[in-house]
N, C-alpha and C positions, 0 to 999 in steps of 0.2 A: 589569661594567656600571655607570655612572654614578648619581648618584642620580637625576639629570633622565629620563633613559631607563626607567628600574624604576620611575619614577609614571609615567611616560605610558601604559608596558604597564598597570602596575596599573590605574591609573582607567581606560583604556579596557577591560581586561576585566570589571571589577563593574560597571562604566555597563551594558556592552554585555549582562552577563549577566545583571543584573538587570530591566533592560527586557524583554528576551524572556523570561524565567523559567519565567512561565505557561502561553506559549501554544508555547513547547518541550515541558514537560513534557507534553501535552495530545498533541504531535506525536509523541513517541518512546513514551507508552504507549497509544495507538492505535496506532502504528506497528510497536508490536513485537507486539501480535494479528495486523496485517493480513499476517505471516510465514506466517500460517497459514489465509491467506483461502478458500484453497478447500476445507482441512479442515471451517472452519467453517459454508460455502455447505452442503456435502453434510451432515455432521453437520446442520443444520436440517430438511433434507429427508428425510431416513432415508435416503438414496441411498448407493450407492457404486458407485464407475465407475475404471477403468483410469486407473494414474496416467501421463499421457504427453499431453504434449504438441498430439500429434496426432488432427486431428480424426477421428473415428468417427463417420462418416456414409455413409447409402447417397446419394450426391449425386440419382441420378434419379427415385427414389422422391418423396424431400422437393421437388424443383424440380416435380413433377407436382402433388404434395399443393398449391405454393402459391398453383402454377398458376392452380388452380380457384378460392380467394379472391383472389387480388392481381391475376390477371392479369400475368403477368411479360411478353410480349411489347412488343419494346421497350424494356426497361428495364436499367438497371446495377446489378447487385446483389454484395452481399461477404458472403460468408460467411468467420466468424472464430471463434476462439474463445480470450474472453479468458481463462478460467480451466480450472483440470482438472474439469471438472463434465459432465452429462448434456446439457448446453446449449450451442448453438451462437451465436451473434450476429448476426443478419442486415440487412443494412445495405441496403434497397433504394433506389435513385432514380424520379426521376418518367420514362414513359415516352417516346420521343423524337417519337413517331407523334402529329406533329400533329391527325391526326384522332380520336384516341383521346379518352374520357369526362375530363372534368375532376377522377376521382377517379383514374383511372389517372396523370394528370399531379401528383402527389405524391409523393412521396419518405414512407418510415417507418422505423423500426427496430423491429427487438422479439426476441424470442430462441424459438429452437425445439428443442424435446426429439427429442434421434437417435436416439429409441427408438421414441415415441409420434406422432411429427410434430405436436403439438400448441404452440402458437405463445401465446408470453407478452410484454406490454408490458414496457416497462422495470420500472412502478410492479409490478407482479405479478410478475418475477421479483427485486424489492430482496432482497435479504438482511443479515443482524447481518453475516456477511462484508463485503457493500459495503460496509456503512454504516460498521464499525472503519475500512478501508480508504480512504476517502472522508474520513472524520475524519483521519486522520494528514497528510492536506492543505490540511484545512478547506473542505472542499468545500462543505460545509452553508451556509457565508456566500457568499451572491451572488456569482457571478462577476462580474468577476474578482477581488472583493476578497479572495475568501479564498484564492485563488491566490497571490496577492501577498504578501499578507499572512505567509502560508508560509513565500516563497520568500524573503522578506525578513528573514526570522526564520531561515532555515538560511544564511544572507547572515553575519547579528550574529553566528550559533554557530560561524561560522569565524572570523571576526576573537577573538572569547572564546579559542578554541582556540588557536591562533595566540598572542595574547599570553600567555594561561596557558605555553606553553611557552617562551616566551622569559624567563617570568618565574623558572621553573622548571631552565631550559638547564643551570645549573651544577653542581646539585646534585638532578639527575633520579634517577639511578639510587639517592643514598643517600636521597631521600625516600621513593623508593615501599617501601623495606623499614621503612619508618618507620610505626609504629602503635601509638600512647598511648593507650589507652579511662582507665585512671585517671587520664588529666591534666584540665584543666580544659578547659571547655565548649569555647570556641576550638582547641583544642591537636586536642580529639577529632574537630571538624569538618574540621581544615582536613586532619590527616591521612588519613579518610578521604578528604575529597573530592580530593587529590591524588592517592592509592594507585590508588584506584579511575578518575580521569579520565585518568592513565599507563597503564593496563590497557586501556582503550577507546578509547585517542588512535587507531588506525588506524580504528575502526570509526567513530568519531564525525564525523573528518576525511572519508572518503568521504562519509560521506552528508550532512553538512553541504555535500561540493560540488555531488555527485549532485541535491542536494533546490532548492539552490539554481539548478542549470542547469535543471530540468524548469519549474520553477515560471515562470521571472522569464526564462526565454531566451527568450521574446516583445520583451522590452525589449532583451536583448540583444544579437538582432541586427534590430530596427529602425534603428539608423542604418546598417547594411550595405544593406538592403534601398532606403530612401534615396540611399543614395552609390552604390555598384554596381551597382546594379539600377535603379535610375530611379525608384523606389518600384513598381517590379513585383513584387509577392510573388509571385504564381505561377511567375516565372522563375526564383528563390529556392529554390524547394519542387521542381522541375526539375531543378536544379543539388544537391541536397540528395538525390533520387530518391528524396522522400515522395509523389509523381504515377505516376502511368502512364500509356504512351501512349493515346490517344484513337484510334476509329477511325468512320469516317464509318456511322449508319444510311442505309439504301438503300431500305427499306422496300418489300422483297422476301419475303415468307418463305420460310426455309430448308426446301425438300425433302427428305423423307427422314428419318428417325431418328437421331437421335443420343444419343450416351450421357458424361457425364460424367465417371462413373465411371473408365470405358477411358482417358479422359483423363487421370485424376488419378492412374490405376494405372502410366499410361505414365511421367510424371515421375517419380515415386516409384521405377522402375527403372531411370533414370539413373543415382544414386548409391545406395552399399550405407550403411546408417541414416540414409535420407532421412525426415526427420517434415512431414507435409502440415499446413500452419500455417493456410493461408489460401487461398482461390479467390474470384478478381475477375472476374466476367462479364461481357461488355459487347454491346450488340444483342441479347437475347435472344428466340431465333427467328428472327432476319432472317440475310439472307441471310450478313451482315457481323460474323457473332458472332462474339465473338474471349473465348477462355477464358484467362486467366494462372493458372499452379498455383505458390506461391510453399509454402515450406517452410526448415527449416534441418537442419544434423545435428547426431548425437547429444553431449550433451558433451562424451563423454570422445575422439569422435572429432575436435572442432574446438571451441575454445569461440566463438566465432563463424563458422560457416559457413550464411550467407546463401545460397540458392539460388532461381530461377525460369524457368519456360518458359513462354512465349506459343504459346498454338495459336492457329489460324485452323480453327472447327468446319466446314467446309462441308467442307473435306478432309483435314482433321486433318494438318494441314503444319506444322510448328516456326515460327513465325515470329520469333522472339527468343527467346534463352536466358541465362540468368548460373551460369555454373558458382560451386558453394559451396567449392569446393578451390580454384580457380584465380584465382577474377574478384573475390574478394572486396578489396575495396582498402582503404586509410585510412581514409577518409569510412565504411565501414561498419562497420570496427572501433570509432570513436569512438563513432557511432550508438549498436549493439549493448551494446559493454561495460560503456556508465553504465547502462543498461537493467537488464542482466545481475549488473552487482554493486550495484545498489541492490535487487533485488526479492530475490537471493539465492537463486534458483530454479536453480542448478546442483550442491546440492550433498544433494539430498535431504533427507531430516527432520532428519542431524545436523547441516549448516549452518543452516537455520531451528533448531533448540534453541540453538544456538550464540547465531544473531544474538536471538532473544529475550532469553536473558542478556544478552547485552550491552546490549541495548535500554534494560532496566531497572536495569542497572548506570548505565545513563547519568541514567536517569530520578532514583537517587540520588545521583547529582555534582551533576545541577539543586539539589534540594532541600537538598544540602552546602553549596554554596555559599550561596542564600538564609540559610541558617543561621551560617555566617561572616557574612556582611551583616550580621545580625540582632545576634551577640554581641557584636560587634565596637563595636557601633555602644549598648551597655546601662553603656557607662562613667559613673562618676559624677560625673566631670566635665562630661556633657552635661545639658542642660535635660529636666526632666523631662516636658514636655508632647510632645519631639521621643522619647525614648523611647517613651513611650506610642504614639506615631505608629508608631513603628516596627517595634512589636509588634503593632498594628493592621494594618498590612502584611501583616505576614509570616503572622499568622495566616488572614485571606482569603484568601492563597497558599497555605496548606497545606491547607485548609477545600476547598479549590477541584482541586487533585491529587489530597491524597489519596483522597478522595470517589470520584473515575474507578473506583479497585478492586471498590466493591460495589455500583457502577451497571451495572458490565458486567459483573460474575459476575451480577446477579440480570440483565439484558437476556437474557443464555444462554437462562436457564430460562423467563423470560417469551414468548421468541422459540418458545420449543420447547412449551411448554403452549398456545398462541394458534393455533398456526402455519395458517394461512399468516398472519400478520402484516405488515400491510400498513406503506407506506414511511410512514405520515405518525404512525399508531400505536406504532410505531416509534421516529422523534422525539421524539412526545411522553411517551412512558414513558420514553427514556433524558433526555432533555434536561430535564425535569420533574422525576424523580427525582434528577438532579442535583443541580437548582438548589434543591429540597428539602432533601435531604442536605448542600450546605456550608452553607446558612444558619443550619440546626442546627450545625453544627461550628462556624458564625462567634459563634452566639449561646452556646452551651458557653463562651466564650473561654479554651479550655486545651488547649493545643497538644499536648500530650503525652498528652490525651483523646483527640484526635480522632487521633492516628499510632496508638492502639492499637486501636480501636474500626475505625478503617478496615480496620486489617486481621483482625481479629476477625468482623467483619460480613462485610467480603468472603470471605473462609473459610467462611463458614457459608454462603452461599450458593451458594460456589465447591461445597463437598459436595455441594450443592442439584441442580447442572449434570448429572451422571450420572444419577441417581435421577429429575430430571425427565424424561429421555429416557427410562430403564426401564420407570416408569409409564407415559406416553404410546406409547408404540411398542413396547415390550416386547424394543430393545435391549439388552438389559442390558449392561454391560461383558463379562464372558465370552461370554454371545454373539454379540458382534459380531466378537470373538478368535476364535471357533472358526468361523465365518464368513468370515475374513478380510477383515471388512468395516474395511479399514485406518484410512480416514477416521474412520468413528462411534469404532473403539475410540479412535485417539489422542485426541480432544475429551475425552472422558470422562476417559482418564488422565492426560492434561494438567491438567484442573481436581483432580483428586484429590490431585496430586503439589502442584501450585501452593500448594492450599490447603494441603496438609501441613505447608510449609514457611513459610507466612506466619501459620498458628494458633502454631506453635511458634516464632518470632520475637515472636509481639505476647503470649506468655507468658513469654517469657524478658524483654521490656523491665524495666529497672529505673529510677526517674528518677533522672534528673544531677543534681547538685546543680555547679553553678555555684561554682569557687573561686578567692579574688579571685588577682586575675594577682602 
């Protein structure tokens, strides 16, 4: 490689990497909780429920319960369910019956328990799950900026990635068996952060592209939408088969009894480990109702297998089907896969343990690198005022990471001693305690204070996370083990394990002493 070539890589990965630094790190350790988003949903709730997929619901029970409040007649509603939890999502539209009450002509959402038929807003069913979850996209800053904002940022972590290995190409393999802790400062950063960023290169790659298609493929294919389409987006989302067909209200009502159920039993015996994902209603009550039962199968039988049937309920006639073995095409592989290997929901708890490590392997190549930046840059050839600068930097940045550890090991406990804790109580004990917590670490100014004490503190409150379930609910770790109550126990031994091993790191630290080069 040239010299001109190896600065161009180089400067553009420190630019690239240090610009995003921050608000990566912020991305991958929310990111690597929200592995375990529905562990953590039910864990708050004391709940536990059948881990699968498929919804667990008596369709006509719940469609009679919502009857009596919403008034469904007429209306398009979806029942889904976004996570493994007791709750379903319920997506209604306004109804189509021009004559009908101006509150019936509204659309809502809100989530409904498949045990209880009791019906929660979004704000009442938030959970520390969403909200990790939601955080690892920056959900929290106004749409769309923090979408964007994101998307932009897992944009720069491929370009970083990208050049780091180009920078690295020649002598990849004998780096990564490379590791000097007794060399000096530089020597110890850069080989960890190689070792460890060659270890994570395929996981970091995916979701650097993954994170970046979900976020920013708005802007993506807006000029397609432009040029091909005539700036028709709904002919787009058509052609895409994120729509469903429409079908005319008649505003007739339908005769006779019907039942959902039979419907959704009937799909679901088409194919053998068919899981019922989702049901889209449309005209309901009229005469024109039209049921879609969409689903997929099980992993190990397809890793994408799409599947749906259209009934027509006045005779329960097939009107359109998509076999998941046969009809599956390109366009839904592509769909499906990024889906699939960013959320990492195929491989059970030990692909989620897996992607966690690695989440926070990554979250240590960020902080690596800042630290190269940082040493790199403490030569005594430079000005002292820009040193200072620079150490002013980097300490904000570390103030501001490390901090995330013992604001969400104590949000756990706070979540679970409050609970129900609402969305805005929520934000403001995680987001408040933060900004609390680095300003201390920024006003500490010892960096080496505040990497041990983070993890010190987060430990101690990570022990906190079981114990406050115990007392409140009278889970205890073993019995929720002899329960099988799957969820509550892993929460529990998750923070037990975690904290094990970050009290016994931030007591092994010893400090570097810095040896001239």
């Amino acid at each position: 490689m040239s010299n001109r070539n190896y600065n161009i890589y180089f400067h553009t990965h420190t630019v690239s990497g240090i610009v995003i630094s921050v608000v990566l790190f912020v991305i991958f350790f929310a990111g690597s909780f929200s592995f375990f988003r529905d562990e953590i949903i039910n864990w708050e709730r004391s709940e536990s429920t059948v881990i699968t997929k498929e919804i667990q619901l008596d369709y006509d029970t719940a469609l009679q319960t919502l009857d009596k409040k919403y008034v469904l007649h007429g209306r398009a509603l979806t029942i889904s369910k976004p996570s493994i939890e007791n709750r379903v999502a319920i997506s209604l539209e306004g109804t189509k019956d021009t004559l009908a009450p101006a509150q019936q002509k509204a659309g809502d959402f809100f989530y409904l328990d498949t045990k209880s038929f009791k019906t929660f807003t979004y704000e009442e069913s938030y959970s520390l799950g969403e909200f990790l979850y939601r955080l690892h996209f920056l959900a929290q800053i106004p749409y769309p900026v923090g979408y964007y904002l994101s998307g932009f940022t897992a944009l720069f972590f491929l370009f970083a990635i990208i050049t780091g290995l180009l920078l690295h190409w020649k002598k990849i393999v004998s780096n990564f068996y490379v590791f000097r802790p007794k060399e000096k400062l530089k020597t110890l950063w850069t080989d960890a952060h190689t070792s460890l960023g060659m270890l994570g290169l395929p996981f970091q790659f995916v979701y650097a592209v993954t994170g970046a298609f979900f976020m920013i493929k708005l802007l993506i294919v807006a000029p397609s939408v432009m040029i091909l389409y005539q700036g028709d987006q709904n002919k787009l989302y058509k052609e895409l088969e994120y729509t469903e067909p429409t079908y005319d209200f008649e505003n007739k009502a339908l005769t006779g009894p019907f039942s959902i159920n039979k419907l959704v039993e009937k799909a679901k015996s088409n194919w053998e480990d068919f899981q019922i994902t989702r049901v889209y209603i449309q005209n309901y009550g009229d005469l024109n109702m039209h049921v879609l039962v969409e689903g997929e199968l099980l992993n190990h039988k397809k890793f994408t297998g799409i599947g749906k049937i259209m009934y027509r309920v006045a005779d329960g006639k097939e009107v359109a089907k998509k076999d998941p073995i046969t009809q599956n095409k390109y366009l839904d592989a592509v769909k499906n896969v990024l889906y699939r290997i960013h959320f990492g929901d195929y491989g059970g708890y030990a692909l989620k343990i897996v992607s966690f490590i690695l989440g926070i392997i990554t979250c240590f190549v960020i902080i690596s690198g800042v630290m190269i930046w940082l040493v790199a840059r403490q030569k005594n050839n430079m000005p002292e005022n820009k040193r200072r600068f620079n150490r002013r930097v980097v300490r904000i940045y570390l103030a501001i990471c490390l901090s995330m550890y013992p604001i969400t090991a104590l949000a756990f406990s706070t979540a679970k001693i409050f609970y129900p804790l609402s969305q805005s109580n929520l934000y403001t004990i995680y987001f408040t305690g933060w900004l609390l917590l680095a300003v201390f670490f920024i006003l500490k100014r010892n960096d080496a204070f505040t990497n041990k004490y983070c993890l010190i503190s987060g430990s101690i409150l990570g022990f906190l996370v079981p114990i406050s379930n115990g007392i409140m609910t009278g889970n205890w770790l073993w019995n929720s083990f002899q329960h099988n109550q799957i969820q509550l126990f892993f929460i529990d031994a998750f923070w037990i394990v975690l904290a094990s091993i970050t009290l016994y790191t931030a007591l092994s630290l010893q400090p570097k002493v810095n040896k001239t080069a």
